[in-house]
C-alpha positions as CSV (number, residue, x, y, z in Angstrom):
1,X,0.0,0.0,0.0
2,X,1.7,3.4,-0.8
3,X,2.1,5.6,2.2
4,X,-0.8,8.5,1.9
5,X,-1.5,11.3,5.3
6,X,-4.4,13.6,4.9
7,X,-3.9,17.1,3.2
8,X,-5.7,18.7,5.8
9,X,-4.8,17.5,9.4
10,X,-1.6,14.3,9.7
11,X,-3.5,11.0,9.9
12,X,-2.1,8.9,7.8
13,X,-2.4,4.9,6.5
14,X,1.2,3.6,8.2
15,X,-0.5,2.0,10.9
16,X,-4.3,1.7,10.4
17,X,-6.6,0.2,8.3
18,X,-9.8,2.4,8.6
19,X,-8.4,4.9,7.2
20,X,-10.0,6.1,4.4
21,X,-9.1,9.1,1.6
22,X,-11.3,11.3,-0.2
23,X,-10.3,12.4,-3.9
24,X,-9.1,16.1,-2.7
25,X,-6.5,13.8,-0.3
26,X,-8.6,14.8,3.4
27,X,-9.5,11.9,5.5
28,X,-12.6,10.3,6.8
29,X,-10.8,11.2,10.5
30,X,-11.3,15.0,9.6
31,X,-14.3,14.6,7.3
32,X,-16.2,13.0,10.0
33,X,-15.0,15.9,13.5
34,X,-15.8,18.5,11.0
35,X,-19.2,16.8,10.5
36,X,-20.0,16.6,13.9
37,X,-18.7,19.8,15.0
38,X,-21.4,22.0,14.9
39,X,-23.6,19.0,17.0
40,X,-21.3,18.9,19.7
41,X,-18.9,22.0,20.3
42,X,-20.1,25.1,21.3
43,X,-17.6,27.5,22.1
44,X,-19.7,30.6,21.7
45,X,-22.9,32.6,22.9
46,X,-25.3,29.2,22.5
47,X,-22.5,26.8,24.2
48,X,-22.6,29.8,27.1
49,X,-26.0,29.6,27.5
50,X,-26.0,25.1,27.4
51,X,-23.7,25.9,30.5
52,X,-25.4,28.3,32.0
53,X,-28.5,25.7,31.9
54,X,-26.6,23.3,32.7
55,X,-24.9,24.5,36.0
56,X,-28.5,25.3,37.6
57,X,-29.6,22.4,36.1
58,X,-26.6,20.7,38.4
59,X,-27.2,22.7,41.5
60,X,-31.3,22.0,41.8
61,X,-30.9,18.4,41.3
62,X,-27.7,18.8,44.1
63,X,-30.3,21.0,46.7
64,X,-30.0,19.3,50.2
65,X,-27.2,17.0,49.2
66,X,-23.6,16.9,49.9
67,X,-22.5,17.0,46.7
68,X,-23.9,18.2,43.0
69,X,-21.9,16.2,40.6
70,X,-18.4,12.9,40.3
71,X,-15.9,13.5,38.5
72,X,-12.5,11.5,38.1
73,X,-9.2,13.7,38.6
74,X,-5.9,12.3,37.1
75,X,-3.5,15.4,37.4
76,X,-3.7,16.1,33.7
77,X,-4.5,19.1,31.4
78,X,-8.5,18.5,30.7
79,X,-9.4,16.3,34.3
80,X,-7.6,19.6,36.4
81,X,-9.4,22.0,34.1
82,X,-12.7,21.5,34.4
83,X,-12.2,20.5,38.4
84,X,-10.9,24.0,38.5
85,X,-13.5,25.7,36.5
86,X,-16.7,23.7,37.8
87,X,-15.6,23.9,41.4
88,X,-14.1,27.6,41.0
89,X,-15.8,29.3,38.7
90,X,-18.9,27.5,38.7
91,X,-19.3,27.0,42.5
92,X,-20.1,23.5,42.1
93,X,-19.9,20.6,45.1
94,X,-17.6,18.0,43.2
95,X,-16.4,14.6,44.7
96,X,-13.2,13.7,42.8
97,X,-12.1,10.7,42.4
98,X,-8.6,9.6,41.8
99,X,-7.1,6.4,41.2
100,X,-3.6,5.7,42.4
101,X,-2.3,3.0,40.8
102,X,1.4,3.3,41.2
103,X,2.2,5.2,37.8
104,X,1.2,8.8,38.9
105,X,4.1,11.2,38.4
106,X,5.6,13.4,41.0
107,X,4.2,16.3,38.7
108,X,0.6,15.0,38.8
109,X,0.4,13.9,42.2
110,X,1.1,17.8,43.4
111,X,-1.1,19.0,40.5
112,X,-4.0,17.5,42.4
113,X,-3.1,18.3,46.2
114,X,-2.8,21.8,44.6
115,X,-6.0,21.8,42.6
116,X,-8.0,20.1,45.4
117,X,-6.6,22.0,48.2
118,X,-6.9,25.7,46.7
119,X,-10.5,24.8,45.1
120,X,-11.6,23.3,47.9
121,X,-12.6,19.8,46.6
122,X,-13.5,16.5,48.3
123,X,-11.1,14.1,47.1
124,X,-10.9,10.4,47.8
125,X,-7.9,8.5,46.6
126,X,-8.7,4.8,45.8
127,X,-5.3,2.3,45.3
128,X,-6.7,-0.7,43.3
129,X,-5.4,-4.2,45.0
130,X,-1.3,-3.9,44.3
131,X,-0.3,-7.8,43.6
132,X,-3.7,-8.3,41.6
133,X,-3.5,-4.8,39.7
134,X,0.4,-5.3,38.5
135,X,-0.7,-9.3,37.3
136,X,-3.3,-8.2,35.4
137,X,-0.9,-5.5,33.4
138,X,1.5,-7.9,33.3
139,X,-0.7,-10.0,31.3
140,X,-1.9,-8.0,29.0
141,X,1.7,-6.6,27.8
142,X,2.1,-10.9,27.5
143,X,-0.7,-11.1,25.4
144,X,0.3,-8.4,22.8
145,X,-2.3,-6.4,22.1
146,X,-2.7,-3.0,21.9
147,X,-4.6,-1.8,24.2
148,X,-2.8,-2.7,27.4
149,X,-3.9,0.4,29.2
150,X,-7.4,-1.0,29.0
151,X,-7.3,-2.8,32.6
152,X,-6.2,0.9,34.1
153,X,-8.9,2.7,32.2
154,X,-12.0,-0.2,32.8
155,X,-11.1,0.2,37.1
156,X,-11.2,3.9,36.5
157,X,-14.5,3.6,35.4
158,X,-15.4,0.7,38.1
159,X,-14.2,3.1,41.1
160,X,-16.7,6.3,39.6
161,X,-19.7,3.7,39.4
162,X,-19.1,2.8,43.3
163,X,-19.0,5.9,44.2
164,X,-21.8,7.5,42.1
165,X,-24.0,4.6,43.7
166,X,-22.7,5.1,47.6
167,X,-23.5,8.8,47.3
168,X,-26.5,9.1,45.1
169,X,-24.6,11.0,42.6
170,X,-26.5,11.4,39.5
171,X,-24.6,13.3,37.3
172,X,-20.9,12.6,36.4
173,X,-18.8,15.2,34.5
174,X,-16.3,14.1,32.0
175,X,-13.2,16.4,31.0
176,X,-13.6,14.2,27.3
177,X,-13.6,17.1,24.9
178,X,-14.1,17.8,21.3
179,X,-11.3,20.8,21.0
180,X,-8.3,18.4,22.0
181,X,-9.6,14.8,21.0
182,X,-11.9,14.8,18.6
183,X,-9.8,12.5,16.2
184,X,-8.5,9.2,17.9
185,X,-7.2,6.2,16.0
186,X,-9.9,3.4,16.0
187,X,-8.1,0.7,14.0
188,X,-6.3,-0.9,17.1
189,X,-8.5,0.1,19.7
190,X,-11.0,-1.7,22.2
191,X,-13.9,-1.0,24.2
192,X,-12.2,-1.0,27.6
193,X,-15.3,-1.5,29.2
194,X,-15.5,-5.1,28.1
195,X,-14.4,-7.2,31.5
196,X,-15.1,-10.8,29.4
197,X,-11.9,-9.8,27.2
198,X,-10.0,-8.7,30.4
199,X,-10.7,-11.5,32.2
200,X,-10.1,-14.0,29.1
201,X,-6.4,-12.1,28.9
202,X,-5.6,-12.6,32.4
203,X,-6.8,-16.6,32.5
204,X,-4.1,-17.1,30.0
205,X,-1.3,-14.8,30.9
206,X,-2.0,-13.9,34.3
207,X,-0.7,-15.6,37.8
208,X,-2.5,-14.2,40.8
209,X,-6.4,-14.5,41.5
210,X,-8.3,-11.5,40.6
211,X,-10.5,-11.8,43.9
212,X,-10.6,-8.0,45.0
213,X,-10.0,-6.2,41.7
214,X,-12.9,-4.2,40.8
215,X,-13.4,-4.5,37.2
216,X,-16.8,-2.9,35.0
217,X,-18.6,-4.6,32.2
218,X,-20.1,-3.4,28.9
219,X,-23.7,-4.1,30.4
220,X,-22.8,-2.4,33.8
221,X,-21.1,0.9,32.0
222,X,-23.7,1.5,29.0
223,X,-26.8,0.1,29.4
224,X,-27.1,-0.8,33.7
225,X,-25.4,2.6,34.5
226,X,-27.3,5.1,32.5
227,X,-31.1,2.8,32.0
228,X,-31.0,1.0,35.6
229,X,-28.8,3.0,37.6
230,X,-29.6,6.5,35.7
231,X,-26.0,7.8,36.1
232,X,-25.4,10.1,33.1
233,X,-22.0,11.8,31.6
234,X,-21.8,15.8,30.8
235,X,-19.4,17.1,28.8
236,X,-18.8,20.9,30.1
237,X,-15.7,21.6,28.0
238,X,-17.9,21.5,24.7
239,X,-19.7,24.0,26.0
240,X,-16.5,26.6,26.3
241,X,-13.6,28.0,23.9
242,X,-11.4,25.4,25.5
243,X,-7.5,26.0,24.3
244,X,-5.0,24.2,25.3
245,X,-2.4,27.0,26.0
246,X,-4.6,29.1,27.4
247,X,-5.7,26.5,30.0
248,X,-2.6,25.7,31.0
249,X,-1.5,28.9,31.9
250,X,-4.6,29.7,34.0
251,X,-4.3,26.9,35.5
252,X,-0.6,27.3,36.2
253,X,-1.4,31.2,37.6
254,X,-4.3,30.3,40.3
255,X,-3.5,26.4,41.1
256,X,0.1,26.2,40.5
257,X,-0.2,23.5,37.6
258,X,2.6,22.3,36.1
259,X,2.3,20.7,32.8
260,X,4.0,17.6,32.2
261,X,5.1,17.4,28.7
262,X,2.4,15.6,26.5
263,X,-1.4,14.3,26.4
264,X,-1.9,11.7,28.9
265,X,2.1,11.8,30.2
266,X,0.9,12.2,33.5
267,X,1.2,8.6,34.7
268,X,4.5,6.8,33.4
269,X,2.2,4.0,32.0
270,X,-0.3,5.7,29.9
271,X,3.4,7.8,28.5
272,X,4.9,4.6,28.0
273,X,1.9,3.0,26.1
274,X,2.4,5.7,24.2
275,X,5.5,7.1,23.2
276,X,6.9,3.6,23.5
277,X,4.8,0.5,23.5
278,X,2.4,1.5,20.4
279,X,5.0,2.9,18.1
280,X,7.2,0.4,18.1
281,X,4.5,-2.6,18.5
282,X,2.2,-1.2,16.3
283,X,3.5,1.6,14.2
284,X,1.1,3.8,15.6
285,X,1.9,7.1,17.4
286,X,-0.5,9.1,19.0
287,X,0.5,12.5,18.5
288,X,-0.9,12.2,15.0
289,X,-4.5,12.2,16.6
290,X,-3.9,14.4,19.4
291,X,-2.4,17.1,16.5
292,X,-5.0,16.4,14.0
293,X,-7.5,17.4,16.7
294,X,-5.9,20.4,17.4
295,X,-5.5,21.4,13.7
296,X,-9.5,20.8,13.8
297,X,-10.4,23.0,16.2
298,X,-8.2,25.5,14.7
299,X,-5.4,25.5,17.8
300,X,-2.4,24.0,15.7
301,X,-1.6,24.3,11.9
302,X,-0.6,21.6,9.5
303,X,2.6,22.6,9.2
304,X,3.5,22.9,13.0
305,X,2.0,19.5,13.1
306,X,4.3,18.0,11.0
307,X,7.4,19.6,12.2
308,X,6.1,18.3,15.8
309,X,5.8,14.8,14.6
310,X,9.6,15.1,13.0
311,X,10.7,15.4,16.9
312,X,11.8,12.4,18.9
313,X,8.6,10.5,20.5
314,X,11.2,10.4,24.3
315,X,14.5,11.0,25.8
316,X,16.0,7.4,25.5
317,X,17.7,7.5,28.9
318,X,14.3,8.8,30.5
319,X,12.3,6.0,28.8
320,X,14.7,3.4,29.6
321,X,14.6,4.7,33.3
322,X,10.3,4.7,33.5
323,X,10.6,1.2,31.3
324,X,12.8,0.0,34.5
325,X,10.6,1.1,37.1
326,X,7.4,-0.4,35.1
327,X,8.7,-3.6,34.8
328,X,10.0,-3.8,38.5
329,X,6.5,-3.0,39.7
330,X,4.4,-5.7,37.4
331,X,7.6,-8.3,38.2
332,X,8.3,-9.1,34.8
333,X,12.3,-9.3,33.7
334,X,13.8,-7.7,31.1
335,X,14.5,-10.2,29.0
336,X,10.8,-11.2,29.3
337,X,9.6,-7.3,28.1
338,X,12.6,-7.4,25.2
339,X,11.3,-10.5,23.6
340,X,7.4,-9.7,23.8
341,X,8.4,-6.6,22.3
342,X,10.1,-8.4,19.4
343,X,6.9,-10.5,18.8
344,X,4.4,-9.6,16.2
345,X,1.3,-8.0,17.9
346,X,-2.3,-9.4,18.6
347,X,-5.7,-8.2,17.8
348,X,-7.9,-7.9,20.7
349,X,-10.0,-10.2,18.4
350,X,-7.2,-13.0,19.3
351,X,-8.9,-13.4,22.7
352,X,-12.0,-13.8,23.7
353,X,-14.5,-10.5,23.9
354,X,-17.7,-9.8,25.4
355,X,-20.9,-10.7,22.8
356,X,-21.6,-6.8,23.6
357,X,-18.7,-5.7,22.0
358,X,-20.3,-6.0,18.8
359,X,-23.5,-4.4,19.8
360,X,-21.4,-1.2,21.9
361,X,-19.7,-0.6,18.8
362,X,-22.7,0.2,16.8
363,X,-24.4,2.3,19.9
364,X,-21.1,4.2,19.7
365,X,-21.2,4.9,15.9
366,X,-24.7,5.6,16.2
367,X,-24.1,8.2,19.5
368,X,-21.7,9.9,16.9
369,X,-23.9,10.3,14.5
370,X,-26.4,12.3,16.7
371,X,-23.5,14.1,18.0
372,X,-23.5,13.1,21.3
């Protein structure tokens, strides 16, 4: 296949298979934000007045309770943002929820006593079961696939359920955002959601019991939360001019934020998944998506795109360091790590996966084309 990236934003056919070009050389990636734009972002006088609505809307439903909304905090760029902006500027009650799994940074972990402790936000700090957590990464960088930050990000979701439930929190506000992530690769990707594949990965690969670990399935996340449980997801930051820059440095001036280098580098896992793991696994590097969405939502050019993509992905004594330390937490040698990562990779579909997966995947294309 010759090598084609889109003319308008840098996703190109090197490591993905769904990639589709149009005859003027854009991509169905593009095409399809630019599509949806105008149904979901709403960074002007209508996106003020969504907020506006939904804030009261927020605080009535919140009258004589202890808090008016969940959200989970990870020390990054859009989790810190809207914290700061719904608990500061929009006098919400917000219980954050963070998840300590052992990969936080130095930088995030202060990002978030700063953040909670000058916003004044109720934070609870949940550390999944160590031995069982580690095992369960372990297997899945065994089993080659992809997505082995899908254990992390299916507990994530786990922990907000339990505590939506225990407190009677209806309302759950997501720092997902068009402005920054509107484009993400789907041709290696995998609901994380789906606790039959985890499971099936860790019976094969894995050592220790996974009696405690608190894991989420499709049912329990799309259909039991919102239809049973009647737990729904806002999405503030489509409802604001949200720039990257510009968030950062307002964060930095009344929380004392301190960016950490790259979307998602603020746990040493999710950096090495991918800066590492992906690109040379896979051939995929994220940076493309996380650009093209910029260039999108007009907060990066083409051109500065590509010259940003010409830079190295890490600092190869600094990876090799956070490598070290990743393996010595999941116990895995490294001889082990070297030869997985000379090994061809796996489809999720190599493994077993939930019945639902097939089912969630046509919800999701379907949520997308309503624009939600």
């Amino acid at each position: 296949m010759e090598y084609q990236v889109c003319s308008r934003c840098v996703m190109d056919n090197s490591s993905d298979d769904t990639i589709e070009f149009y005859p003027d050389g854009t991509c169905n990636y593009c095409n399809d934000a630019i599509a949806r734009r105008d149904k979901v972002y709403f960074p002007n006088s209508e996106g003020r007045k969504k907020l506006e609505s939904m804030i009261r809307f927020l605080k009535e439903q919140g009258r004589g309770k202890k808090f008016d909304c969940l959200m989970g905090i990870s020390g990054g760029l859009d989790s810190s943002y809207l914290a700061y902006l719904g608990a500061k500027e929009w006098g919400l009650r917000i219980l954050a929820i963070h998840i300590d799994d052992g990969f936080d940074t130095e930088i995030a972990k202060q990002n978030i006593e700063n953040l909670c402790n000058k916003c004044n936000i109720e934070l609870i700090v949940e550390k999944p079961p160590e031995e069982q957590y580690m095992d369960l990464i372990k297997a899945f960088i065994r089993s080659g696939v992809p997505g082995i930050a899908i254990p992390q990000d299916n507990i994530y979701q786990a922990y907000l359920r339990k505590y939506a439930m225990e407190y009677k929190i209806k309302y759950f506000l997501s720092g997902t955002n068009f402005a920054l992530e509107s484009i993400l690769q789907r041709g290696n990707a995998h609901i994380a959601a789906d606790e039959v594949h985890i499971r099936s990965i860790h019976k094969q690969f894995g050592e220790v019991p996974l009696t405690d670990l608190p894991l989420i399935s499709i049912f329990d996340r799309y259909i039991g939360q919102k239809y049973i449980n009647r737990i729904f997801t806002l999405r503030p930051l489509d409802f604001i001019d949200y720039n990257r820059e510009r968030a950062i440095e307002e964060l930095r001036k009344n929380v004392g934020f301190d960016y950490y280098g790259g979307k998602h580098y603020e746990s040493i896992f999710t950096k090495f998944v991918q800066v590492y793991y992906l690109p040379k696994k896979f051939g995929v590097d994220k940076r493309k998506s996380h650009f093209s969405s910029m260039i999108v939502s007009g907060q990066m050019t083409r051109e500065d795109a590509l010259n940003e993509l010409k830079k190295p992905l890490y600092n190869e004594e600094q990876m090799e360091k956070e490598i070290s330390l990743i393996l010595d937490k999941i116990g895995m040698s490294s001889a082990e790590f070297v030869s997985i990562m000379k090994e061809p990779g796996k489809s999720h579909y190599n493994y077993k996966v939930s019945s639902l997966t097939k089912f969630s995947n046509i919800a999701r294309k379907f949520r997308r084309f309503l624009g939600e």
